[in-house]
Structure formats: structure tokens, C-alpha cells
C-alpha positions in Angstrom: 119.9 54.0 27.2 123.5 55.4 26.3 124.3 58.2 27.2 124.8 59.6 23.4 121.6 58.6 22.5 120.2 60.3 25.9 122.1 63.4 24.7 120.7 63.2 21.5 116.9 62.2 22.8 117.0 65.6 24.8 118.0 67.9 21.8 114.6 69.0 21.3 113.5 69.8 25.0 116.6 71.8 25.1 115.9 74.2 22.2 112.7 74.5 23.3 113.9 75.5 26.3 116.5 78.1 25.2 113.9 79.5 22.6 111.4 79.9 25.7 114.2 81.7 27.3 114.8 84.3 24.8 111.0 84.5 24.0 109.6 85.2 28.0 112.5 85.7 30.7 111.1 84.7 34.1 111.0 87.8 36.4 113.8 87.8 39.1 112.6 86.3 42.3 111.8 89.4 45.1 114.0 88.4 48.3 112.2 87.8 51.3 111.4 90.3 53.5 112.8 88.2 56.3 114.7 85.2 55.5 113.8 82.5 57.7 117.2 80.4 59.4 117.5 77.4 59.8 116.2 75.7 63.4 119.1 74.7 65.3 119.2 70.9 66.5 118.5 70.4 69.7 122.0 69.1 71.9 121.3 65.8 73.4 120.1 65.7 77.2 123.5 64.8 79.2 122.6 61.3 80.7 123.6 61.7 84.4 121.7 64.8 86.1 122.1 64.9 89.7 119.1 63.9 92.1 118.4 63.5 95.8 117.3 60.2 97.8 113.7 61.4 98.0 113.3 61.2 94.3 114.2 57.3 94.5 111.2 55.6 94.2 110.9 52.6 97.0 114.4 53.6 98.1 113.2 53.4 101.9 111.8 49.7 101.5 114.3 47.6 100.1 116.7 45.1 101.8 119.8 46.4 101.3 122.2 43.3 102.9 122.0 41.8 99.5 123.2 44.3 97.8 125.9 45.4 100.0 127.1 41.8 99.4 127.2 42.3 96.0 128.8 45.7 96.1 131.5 44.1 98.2 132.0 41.9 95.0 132.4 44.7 92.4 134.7 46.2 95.2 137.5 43.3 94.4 137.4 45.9 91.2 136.4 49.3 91.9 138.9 49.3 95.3 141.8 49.8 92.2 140.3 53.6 91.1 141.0 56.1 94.0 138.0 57.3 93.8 136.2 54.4 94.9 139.5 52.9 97.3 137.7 54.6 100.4 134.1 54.0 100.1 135.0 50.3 99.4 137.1 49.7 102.6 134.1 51.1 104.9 132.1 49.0 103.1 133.9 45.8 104.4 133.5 46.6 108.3 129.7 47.7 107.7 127.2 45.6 110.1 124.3 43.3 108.9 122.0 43.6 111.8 121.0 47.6 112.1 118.6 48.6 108.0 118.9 51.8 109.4 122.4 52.3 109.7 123.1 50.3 106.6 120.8 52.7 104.8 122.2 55.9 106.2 125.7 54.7 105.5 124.9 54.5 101.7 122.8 57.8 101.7 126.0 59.3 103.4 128.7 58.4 101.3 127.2 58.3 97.8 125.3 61.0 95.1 122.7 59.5 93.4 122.6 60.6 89.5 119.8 60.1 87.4 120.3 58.6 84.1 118.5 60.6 81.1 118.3 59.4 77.5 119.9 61.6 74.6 116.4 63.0 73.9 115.7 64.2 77.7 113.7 60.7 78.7 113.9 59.2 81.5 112.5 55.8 81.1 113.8 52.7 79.3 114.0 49.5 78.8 114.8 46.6 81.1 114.9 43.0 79.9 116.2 39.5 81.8 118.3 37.0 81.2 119.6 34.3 83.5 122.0 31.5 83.1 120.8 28.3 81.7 121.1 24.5 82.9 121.7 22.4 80.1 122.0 18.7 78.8 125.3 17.7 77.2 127.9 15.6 76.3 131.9 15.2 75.7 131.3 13.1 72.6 129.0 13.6 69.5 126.3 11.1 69.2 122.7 11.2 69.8 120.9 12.9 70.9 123.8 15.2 72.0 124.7 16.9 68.1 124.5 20.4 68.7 128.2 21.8 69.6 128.9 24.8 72.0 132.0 26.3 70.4 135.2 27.6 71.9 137.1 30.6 70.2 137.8 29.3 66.6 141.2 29.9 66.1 141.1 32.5 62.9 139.0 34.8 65.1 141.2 38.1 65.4 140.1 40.7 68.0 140.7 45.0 67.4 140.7 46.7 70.6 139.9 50.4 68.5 140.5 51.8 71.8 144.2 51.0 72.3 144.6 53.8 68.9 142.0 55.7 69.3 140.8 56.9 73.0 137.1 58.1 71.7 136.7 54.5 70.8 136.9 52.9 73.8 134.6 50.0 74.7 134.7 49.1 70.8 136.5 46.7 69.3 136.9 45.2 65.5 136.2 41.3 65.3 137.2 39.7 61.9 139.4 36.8 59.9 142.2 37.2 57.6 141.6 36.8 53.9 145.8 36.8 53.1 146.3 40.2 53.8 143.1 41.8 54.3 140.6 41.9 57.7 137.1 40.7 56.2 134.4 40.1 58.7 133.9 37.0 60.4 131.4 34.7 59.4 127.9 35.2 60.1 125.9 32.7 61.6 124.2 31.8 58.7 128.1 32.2 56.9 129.1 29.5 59.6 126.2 27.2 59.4 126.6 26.6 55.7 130.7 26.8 55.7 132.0 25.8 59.1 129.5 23.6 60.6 130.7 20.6 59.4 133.7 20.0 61.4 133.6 22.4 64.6 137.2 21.3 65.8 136.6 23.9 68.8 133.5 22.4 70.2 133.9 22.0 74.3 130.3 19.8 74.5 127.9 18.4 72.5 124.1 19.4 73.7 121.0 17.8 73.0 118.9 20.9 72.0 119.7 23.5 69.1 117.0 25.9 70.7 118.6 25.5 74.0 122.2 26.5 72.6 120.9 29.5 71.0 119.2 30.7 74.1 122.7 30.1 76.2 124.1 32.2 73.4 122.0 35.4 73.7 122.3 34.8 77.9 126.3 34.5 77.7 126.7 31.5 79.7 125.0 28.1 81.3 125.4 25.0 83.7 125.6 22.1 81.6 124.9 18.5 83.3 127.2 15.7 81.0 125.7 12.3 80.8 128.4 11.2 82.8 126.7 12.7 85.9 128.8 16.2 86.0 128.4 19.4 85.5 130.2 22.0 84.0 129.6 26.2 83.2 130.1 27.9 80.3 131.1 31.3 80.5 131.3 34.2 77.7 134.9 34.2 75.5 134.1 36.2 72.6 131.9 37.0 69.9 132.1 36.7 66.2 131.2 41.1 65.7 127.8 40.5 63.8 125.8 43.0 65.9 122.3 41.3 67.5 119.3 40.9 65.8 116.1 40.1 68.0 114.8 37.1 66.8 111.4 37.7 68.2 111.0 40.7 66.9 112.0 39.3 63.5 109.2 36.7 63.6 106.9 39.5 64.5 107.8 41.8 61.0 107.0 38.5 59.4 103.8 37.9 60.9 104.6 35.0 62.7 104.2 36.2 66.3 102.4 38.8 67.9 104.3 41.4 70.1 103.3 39.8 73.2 103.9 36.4 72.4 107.4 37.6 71.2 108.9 36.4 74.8 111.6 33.3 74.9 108.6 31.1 75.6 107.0 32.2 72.6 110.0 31.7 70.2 110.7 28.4 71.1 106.7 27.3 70.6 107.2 28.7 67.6 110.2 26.7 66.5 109.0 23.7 67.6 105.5 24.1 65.7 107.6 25.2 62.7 110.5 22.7 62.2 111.3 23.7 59.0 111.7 26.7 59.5 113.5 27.0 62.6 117.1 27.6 61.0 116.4 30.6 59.0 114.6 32.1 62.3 118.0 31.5 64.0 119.9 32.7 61.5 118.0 36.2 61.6 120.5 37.0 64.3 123.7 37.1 63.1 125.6 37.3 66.1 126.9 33.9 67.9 128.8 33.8 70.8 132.0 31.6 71.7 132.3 30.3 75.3 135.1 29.1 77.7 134.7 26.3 80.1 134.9 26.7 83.7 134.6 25.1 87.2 131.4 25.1 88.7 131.2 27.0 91.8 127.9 27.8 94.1 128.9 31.4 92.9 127.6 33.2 89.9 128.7 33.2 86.7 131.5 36.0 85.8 130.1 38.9 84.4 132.0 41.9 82.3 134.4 42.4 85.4 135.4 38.9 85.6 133.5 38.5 89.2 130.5 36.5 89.8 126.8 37.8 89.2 124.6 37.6 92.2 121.3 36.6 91.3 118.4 39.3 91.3 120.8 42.0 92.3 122.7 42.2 89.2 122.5 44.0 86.3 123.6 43.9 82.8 124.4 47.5 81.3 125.7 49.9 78.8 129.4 50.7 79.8 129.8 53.9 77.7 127.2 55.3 79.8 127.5 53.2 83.5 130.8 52.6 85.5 131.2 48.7 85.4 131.1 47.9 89.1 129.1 50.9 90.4 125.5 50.6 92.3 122.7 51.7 90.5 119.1 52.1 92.1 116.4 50.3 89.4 112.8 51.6 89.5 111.0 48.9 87.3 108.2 46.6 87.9 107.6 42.6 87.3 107.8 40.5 84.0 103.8 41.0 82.9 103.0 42.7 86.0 102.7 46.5 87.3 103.8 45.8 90.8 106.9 47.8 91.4 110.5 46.2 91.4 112.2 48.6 93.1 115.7 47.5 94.4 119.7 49.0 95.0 121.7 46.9 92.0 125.1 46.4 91.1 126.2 47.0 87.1 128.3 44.2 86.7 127.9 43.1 83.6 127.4 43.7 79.8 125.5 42.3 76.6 125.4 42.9 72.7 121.9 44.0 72.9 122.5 46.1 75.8 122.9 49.7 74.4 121.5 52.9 75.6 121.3 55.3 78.8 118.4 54.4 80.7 118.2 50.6 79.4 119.3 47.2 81.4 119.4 43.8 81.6 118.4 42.2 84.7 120.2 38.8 86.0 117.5 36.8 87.4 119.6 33.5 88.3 119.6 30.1 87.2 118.0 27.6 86.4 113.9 26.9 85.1 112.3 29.4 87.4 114.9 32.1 87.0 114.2 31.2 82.8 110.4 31.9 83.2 110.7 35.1 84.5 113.6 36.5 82.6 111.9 35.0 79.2 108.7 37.7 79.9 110.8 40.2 81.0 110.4 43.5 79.1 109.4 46.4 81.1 109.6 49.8 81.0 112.2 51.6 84.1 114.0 54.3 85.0 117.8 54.4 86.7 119.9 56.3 89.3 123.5 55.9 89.3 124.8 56.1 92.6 128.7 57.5 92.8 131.1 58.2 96.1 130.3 61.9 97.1 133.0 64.6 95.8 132.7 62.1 92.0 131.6 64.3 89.4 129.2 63.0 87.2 131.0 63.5 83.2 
């Protein structure tokens, strides 16, 4: 309908409207005896809130020589911030051989803080992930047709915070279109535009399910058929944010929630060949990798320094301090028996975001696989700073 003929159309409902108006004036509203205001919104919870040992549940039973070794690791980057320069050199002369001293010494020179959600929880999510072991290639043929990409290079990468403090830890990710920053292809953009000649692939692999599980982990071992081995370690990211695929194939029916593990979205795929790509391509998101030596170390995490398996965790950094210990109060993949252990937050993820939520680095290989693919708990957090650190 034009807007004339609307016009016109509501002629009549208009005089009949001003001829009710002269005809019967409505009476003049009586004000309220007492106007009601408006509640006020409730501030956020602040997310660190200072706690005591006691209130660390299991804090008295764990082993805590594997996680002074990896503190001593995030130390090669904390040991740079004055605040952390002393607590790091003691660290290096501590003794192996006394728990008791070992546990005193951390009791003595840090504060534990609890972490609390914006809306005053204090339990969250804690997911797995591990690094993968792989079957590859140098050269494309079968079965090895499924490439693990370097950095393309039309990829351009905003660090927001190098202009704009309040945005640190965010960064724009895009492609230039002459003159203009347009968003970098999606992975269903890529599949249908780019595929066809992925000049940046490092190897070839031999199963598309496999590379997008090395994607969403961030990096994996990959035996060539030549008889070597090589890792593959996080380099960028294309900016789409991360879409669960599991919980994707649950909204459409496909899975139940609790069959919505890595286990279960690979039987899926497999039963479901036909299908499998526009599953994958319900997370946008794809990750770019750099090769590296393999070492009977870790792979490098956000700081650059090798995860240490079962005592590291994957967190939010606008929340955490990259580096810092953090005491994790969960319990097993599909099980209620506590996992309670002294951590180290040394690394990040896309699907990491939140106070009290984490990702927990269970090794690699198969075994470490299983139990990070059932991973999904429920856990709460303590963030453990040098005494005389103030919590922001």
C-alpha cells in the first residue's frame, strides 16, 4: 500500500475520531497518589572477592610438586611484572621432598581470591581439550586431502587495544576489499571460495573430522608418512566468533545433550556423510596454525610457554592474569568424584569467555582425547595472587 492511498484509507477513522472528540472528551487521568520509580538494576558482582585457604575445597590433599613445576614455567613470564619478580625467585630454590613446607610456602606468600560471576554465582563451566596426534602428509594425494592451513596472506590483524586501552585483549580480524576492512571469510565463505587452491597448507591429513577437532583444540602432533612427526601450534584465527557444533546438532534434533560430547559428533558425522559439511560449517570460526619442532614439552599456550598436562588451564584473560595459579574445585568427565587441584592459567581459547569458566588441558594423545571429549562439568575457581596484590 502507498503511502497516499494509506492516507486516504484512514480519512474516515480520523473524522470519526475528532467528531468523538468533540462529542465525549475523556476525563483527565487522576495522578497517582504515589508514583511508583523505576527498580534500579542491580551492579554486577565484582569477580574476585577475597577468601581464605579453609574455604579451598581439597586444598590440603593435592600434590603440589606438579604444579610448582608448572608455576616455575609461567614464571619465565610473570618474573617481568614487579609484582610477581619476588615470589617467582623463591620459587626456584623451593625443595621437592618436604608437602608440608611446599604447602606452607604457597599459603604464605599468596591471597587466594574467589572468582564470582557478574550475577553473584560462583560456579561455572569447565570443559577439556587436549592436543591431538594426527596422520599426515607433505604432498596431496590419497588418502592425505584435507589441508591444515598456515596464515593466508590477506589475513590483516587490529590489535583495538593499541587505540583504545578499554579494548584490550580484542582485536579486529578482516581482508581488504580495495579500500575497505570487510570480514574475513567464514568457514563456509572459504569452503566454497578458497578451498580450491590452499597455497598456505603446511600438511595434508587423512581425516576432515580430525582437522576440525585440532582446530577447536589449537594445536596437534602429526606423524608424516615418511616416519616423522611434527606439531602444529595456534597462529591466528579468521575473527568468526565460535559456534558449538554439538550444540548446533542438538537445536536440530540430531543429538541429545548428553551425546553432544566429541565422541558423539564424530558418530554422528560418520553415520551422516552427507551431511557432515554443513555440520562443520555451523561454526564459523577456523583456525590457522604454525609448524613447530616437536619437543617432549607441551605445546605453547597464550604465553608462548609449554602447557603441562593435567595442570593447565585454558581461561578468560579479561578476567585471570595469564600466568597466575588458580586453585580448580571441579569433578571428573561423567563422574561426581572431586577434581580438586592447584592449576596454572596459561592459556586461552575462542570459546573460553566468562569469570568462573575454564578449559582444562588434559595432554596428548587418545586417552588424554577421551576424557577431554566428555568433559563438561560444573566448578568453581580461586585465583591465587602474591600477598600485598590487590585484587581490581
Amino acid at each position: 500500500m502507498s503511502r497516499r492511498f494509506a492516507l486516504l484509507a484512514a480519512l474516515p477513522l480520523l473524522s470519526l475520531l475528532a467528531s468523538c472528540a468533540v462529542q465525549a472528551p475523556l476525563p483527565v487521568a487522576a495522578p497517582c497518589p504515589v508514583c511508583p520509580t523505576p527498580e534500579a538494576a542491580k551492579p554486577a558482582a565484582k569477580p574476585l572477592e577475597r577468601s581464605s585457604w579453609e574455604e579451598l575445597p581439597g586444598w590440603g590433599s593435592d600434590d603440589l610438586v606438579p604444579a610448582l613445576d608448572a608455576f616455575l614455567v609461567s614464571c619465565k613470564s610473570l618474573r617481568a611484572r614487579p609484582a610477581w619478580r619476588e615470589v617467582c625467585a623463591a620459587a626456584g630454590g623451593l625443595g621437592r621432598n618436604d608437602p608440608r613446607a611446599l604447602r606452607n610456602w604457597f599459603e604464605t606468600e599468596f591471597q587466594p581470591w574467589r572468582l564470582v560471576n557478574p550475577d553473584a554465582s560462583r560456579e561455572g563451566l569447565i570443559t577439556g581439550y587436549y592436543e591431538p596426534v594426527l596422520k599426515g602428509s607433505r604432498s596431496r594425494k590419497p588418502p592425505y586431502l584435507h589441508p591444515a592451513l598456515g596464515v593466508p596472506p590477506d589475513l590483516i590483524d587490529v590489535e583495538l587495544g593499541d587505540l583504545y586501552p578499554e579494548l584490550k585483549h580484542m582485536r579486529l580480524r578482516g581482508r581488504l576489499e580495495g579500500r575497505r576492512l570487510v570480514p574475513y571469510f567464514s568457514r563456509a565463505e572459504w569452503e566454497s571460495t578458497q578451498a580450491a587452491e590452499p597455497a598456505t597448507a603446511l600438511v595434508w591429513l587423512d581425516d576432515e573430522i580430525d582437522l576440525f577437532f585440532m582446530q577447536i583444540q589449537g594445536s596437534g602432533q602429526v606423524r608424516l608418512d615418511d616416519g616423522s612427526r611434527v606439531r602444529l601450534s595456534y597462529a591466528d584465527q579468521n575473527g568468526h566468533p565460535y559456534r558449538s557444533v554439538g550444540r548446533w546438532l542438538v537445536e536440530q534434533g540430531e543429538l541429545s545433550a548428553d551425546k553432544a560430547s566429541m565422541q558423539g559428533i564424530r558418530a554422528w558425522t560418520q553415520a551422516h556423510p552427507d551431511r557432515a559439511r554443513a555440520a562443520l560449517n555451523a561454526n564459523p570460526s577456523m583456525v590457522f596454525f604454525r609448524e613447530l619442532p616437536l619437543t617432549s614439552e607441551g605445546p605453547p599456550g597464550a604465553l608462548g610457554l609449554p602447557l603441562t598436562a593435567e595442570r593447565s588451564i585454558a581461561v578468560d584473560p579479561r578476567h585471570l592474569t595469564l600466568g597466575a595459579p588458580v586453585w580448580l574445585a571441579t569433578t571428573y568427565p561423567n563422574s561426581k568424584r572431586p577434581l580438586e587441584r592447584l592449576m596454572l592459567a596459561q592459556d586461552t581459547g575462542g570459546a573460553i569467555r566468562g569469570v568462573v569458566r575454564a578449559d582444562f588441558f588434559w595432554g596428548s594423545g587418545a586417552e588424554a582425547g577421551a576424557q577431554a571429549g566428555k568433559m563438561r562439568q560444573q566448578g568453581q575457581m580461586w585465583l591465587l595472587l602474591p600477598r600485598g596484590v590487590e585484587a581490581n
